[in-house]
C-alpha positions in Angstrom: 49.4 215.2 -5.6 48.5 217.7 -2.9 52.4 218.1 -1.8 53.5 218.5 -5.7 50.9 221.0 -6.2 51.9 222.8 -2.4 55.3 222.4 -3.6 54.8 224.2 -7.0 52.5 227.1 -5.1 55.6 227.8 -2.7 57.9 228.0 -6.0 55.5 230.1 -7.6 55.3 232.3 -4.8 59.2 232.5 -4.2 59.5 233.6 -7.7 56.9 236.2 -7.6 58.7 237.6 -4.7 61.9 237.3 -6.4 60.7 238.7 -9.4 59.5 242.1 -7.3 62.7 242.2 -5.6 64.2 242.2 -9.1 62.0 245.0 -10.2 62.0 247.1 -7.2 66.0 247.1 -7.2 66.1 247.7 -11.0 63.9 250.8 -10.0 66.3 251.6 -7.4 69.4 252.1 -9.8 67.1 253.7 -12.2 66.9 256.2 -9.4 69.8 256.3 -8.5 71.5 256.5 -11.8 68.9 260.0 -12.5 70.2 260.9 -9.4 73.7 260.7 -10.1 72.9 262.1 -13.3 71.3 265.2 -12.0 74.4 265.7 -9.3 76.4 265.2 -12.5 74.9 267.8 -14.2 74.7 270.4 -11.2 78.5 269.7 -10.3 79.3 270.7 -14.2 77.0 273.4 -13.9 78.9 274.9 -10.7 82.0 274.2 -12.7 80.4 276.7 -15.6 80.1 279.1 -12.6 83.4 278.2 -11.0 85.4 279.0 -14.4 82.9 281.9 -15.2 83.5 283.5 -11.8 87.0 283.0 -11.8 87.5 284.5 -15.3 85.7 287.8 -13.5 88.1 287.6 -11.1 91.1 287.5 -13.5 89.8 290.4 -15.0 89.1 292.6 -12.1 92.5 291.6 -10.6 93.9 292.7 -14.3 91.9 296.2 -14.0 92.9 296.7 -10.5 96.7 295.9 -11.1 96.2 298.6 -14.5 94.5 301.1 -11.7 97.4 300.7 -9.2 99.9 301.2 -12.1 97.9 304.1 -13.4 98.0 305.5 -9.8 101.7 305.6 -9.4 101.9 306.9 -12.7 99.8 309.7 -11.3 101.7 310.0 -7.6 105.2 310.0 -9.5 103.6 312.9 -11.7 102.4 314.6 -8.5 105.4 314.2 -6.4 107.4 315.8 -10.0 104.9 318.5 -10.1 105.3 319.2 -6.2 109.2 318.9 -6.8 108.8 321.5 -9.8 106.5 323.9 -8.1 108.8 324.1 -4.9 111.6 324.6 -7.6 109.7 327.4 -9.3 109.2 329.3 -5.7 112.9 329.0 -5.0 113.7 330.1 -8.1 111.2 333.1 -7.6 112.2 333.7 -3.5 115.7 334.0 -5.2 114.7 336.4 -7.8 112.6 339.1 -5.8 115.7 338.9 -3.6 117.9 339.6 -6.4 115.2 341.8 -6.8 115.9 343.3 -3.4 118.9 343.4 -3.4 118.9 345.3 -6.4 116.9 347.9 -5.2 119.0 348.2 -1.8 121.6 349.4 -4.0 120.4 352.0 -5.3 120.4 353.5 -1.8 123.7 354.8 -1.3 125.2 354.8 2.2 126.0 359.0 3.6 128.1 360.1 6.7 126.7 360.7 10.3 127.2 364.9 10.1 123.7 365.3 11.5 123.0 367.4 8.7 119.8 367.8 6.0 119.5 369.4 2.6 116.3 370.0 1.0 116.4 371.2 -2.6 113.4 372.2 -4.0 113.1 373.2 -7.8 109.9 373.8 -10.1 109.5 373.0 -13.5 106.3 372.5 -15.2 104.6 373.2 -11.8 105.9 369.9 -10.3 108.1 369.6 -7.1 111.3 367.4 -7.8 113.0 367.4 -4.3 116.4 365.0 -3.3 116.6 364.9 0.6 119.5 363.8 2.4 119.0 363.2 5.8 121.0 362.2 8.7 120.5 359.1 10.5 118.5 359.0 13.9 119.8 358.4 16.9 117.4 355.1 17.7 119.6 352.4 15.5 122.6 351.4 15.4 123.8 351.5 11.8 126.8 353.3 11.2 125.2 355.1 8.1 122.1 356.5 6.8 120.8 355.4 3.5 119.2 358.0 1.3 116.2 357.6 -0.3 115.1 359.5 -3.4 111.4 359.6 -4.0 109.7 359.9 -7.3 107.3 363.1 -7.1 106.5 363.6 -10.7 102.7 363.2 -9.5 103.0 365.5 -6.5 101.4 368.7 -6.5 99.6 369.1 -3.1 100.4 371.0 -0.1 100.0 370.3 3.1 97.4 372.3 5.7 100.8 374.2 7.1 101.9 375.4 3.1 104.2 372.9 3.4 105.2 370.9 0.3 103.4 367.6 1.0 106.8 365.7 -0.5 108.5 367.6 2.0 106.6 365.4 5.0 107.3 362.6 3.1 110.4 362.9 2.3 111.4 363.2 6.0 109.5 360.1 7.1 111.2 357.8 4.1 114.4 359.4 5.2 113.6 358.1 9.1 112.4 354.9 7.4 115.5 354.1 5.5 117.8 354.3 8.8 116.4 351.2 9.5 116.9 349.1 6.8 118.4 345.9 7.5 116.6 345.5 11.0 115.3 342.2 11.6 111.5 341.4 11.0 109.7 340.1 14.1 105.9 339.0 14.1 104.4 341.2 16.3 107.2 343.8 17.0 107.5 347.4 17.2 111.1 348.4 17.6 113.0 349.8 15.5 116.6 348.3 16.6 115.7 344.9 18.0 113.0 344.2 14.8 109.2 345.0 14.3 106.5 343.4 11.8 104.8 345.8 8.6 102.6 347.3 10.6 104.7 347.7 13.7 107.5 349.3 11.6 105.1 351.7 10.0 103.5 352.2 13.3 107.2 353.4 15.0 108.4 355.4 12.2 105.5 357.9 12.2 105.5 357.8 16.3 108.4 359.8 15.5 106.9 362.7 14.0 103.6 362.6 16.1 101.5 360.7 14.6 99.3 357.6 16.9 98.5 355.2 14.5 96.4 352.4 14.8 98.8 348.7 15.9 97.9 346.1 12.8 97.5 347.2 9.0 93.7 346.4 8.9 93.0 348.8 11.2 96.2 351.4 9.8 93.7 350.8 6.4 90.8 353.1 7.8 93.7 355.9 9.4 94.2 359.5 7.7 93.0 360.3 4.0 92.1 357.8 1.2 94.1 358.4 -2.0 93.9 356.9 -5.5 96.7 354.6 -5.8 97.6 356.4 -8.9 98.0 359.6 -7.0 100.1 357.5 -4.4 102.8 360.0 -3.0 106.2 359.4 -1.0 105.7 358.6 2.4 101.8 357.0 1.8 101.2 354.1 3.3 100.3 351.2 0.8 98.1 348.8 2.4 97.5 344.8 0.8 96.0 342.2 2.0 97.7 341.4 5.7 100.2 343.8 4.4 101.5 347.5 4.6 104.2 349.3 3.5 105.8 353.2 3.1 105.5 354.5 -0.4 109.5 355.3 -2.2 108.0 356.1 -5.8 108.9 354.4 -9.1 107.3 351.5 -7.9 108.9 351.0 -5.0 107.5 350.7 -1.0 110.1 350.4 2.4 108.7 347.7 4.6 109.0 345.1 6.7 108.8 341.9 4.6 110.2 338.4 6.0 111.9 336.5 8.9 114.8 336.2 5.9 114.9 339.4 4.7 113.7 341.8 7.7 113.3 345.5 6.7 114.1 346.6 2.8 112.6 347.6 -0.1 110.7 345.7 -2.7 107.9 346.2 -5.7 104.6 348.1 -4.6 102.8 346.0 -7.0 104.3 342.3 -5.6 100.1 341.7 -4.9 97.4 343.6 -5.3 97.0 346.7 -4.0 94.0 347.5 -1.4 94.6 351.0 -0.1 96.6 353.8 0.0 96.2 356.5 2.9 97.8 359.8 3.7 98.4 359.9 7.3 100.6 363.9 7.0 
C-alpha cells in the first residue's frame, strides 16, 4: 500500500508539473501572439506613413516639375525679351544714324579759297547771319563744311560791340572742319581724334580761349545761359557729355567710337547746362 500510494503522489506530482508547464507555455503564445499582434499593427501603421509620405513626395516632385516648367517658361520669355530689347537698340543706333546722317547733309561741302563772308541783315531787330568760312589748316579734309546757325533768339552783343553770333559763327565754322575725325576716349587732337570734351576743348584753343580738360569741369567755365536762350557756338553740357550749339536743335560734337565727330539732336538726353565761354 505504501508503494501504490508513493506511486500515485509521484503521478500526481508529474502532472501538476505538467499541467504548469502547459499553462506557462499557453501564456507564452498568449504573449507572443499580442506581441506579434502589436508589431502587426505598428508595421501597418508605418505603412500608413510610408504611403502617406510618399504621396507628399509625389506631390512635391509634381509642383517642382510645374516650377521648373514655369521657370523656362519665364527664361525663354526673358531670353525673347533680351533678344527684343537688343533689337529695339539696333533698330534705334540705326535710326539716330540715319538721323546723322541726315543732318550731315545738310552741310554742304565749299572750296579751299581761304576766303569768309559774313552777311549780316536786320529785320525785326534780330541778326540772321550765313557764314562761310574756309577750312583751317590743322585737318586734312579736302573741304570745309558750312554750317548755318539758327539765330532767331540772338540779340546780344558781345563786350567788343561785336555781334555775339558773329563769335559763334566762327567757332561752328572751325568746328565743322573737323567733322568726320575719329572719336578717341581721352583725346584732344583735332586730326588724329579727340573725345566731347577734348574736341570742344581744341576748337576754342584756337581762338584763345583755356578751357577746363573734361565736361564736368567745362560745366562751371564762362556764363550760365537758359537753355532756351541757347545761342550758336554755346556749349551744351549733359550728363558725361558736351557738345557746340548749331541751332534748330542741333549740337556738333564728338559722339562715338562708330561715328567719331558729327552732328546730332541737342535734346538726345536731358540737358544740364549751357554756358557762354565768348
Amino acid at each position: 500500500m505504501l508503494n501504490k500510494a508513493e506511486y500515485v503522489q509521484n503521478v500526481h506530482s508529474y502532472d501538476r508539473k505538467q499541467l504548469q508547464e502547459y499553462i506557462d507555455t499557453k501564456q507564452q503564445i498568449a504573449d507572443l501572439k499580442a506581441q506579434l499582434e502589436e508589431d502587426q499593427a505598428n508595421l501597418e501603421s508605418m505603412q500608413s506613413d510610408y504611403e502617406a509620405e510618399q504621396t507628399t513626395l509625389s506631390n512635391t516632385l509634381e509642383s517642382k516639375k510645374e516650377e521648373v516648367a514655369d521657370l523656362d517658361q519665364q527664361l525663354q520669355a526673358a531670353v525673347a525679351a533680351a533678344e527684343a530689347k537688343r533689337q529695339a537698340e539696333e533698330a534705334a543706333k540705326a535710326a539716330k544714324a540715319a538721323e546723322s546722317t541726315k543732318s550731315n547733309s545738310t552741310v554742304a561741302s565749299t572750296s579751299n579759297s581761304g576766303s569768309q563772308t559774313v552777311v549780316n541783315t536786320t529785320n525785326n531787330n534780330n541778326n540772321n547771319t550765313t557764314v562761310t568760312p574756309s577750312a583751317p589748316s590743322t585737318p586734312s579734309t579736302p573741304s570745309t563744311p558750312t554750317v548755318t546757325p539758327d539765330t532767331s533768339n540772338n540779340n546780344s552783343s558781345s563786350d567788343n560791340g561785336g555781334s555775339t553770333y558773329g563769335n559763334g559763327s566762327a567757332i561752328l565754322s572751325a568746328a565743322a572742319a573737323y567733322l568726320g575725325v575719329p572719336y578717341v576716349w581721352g583725346g584732344t587732337s583735332l586730326t588724329e581724334g579727340a573725345d566731347c570734351s577734348g574736341f570742344v576743348q581744341q576748337i576754342y584753343k584756337n581762338f584763345g580761349y583755356n578751357l577746363p580738360r573734361v565736361a564736368e569741369d567745362q560745366s562751371q567755365y564762362g556764363t550760365k545761359i537758359p537753355v532756351e536762350d541757347a545761342q550758336p557756338g554755346d556749349l551744351i553740357l549733359y550728363e558725361g557729355h558736351v557738345g557746340l550749339y548749331i541751332g534748330n536743335d542741333q549740337i556738333v560734337n564728338a559722339m562715338n567710337e562708330d561715328q567719331g565727330i558729327g552732328i546730332s539732336s541737342a535734346t538726345y538726353t536731358n540737358i544740364v547746362a549751357v554756358r557762354r565761354i565768348y
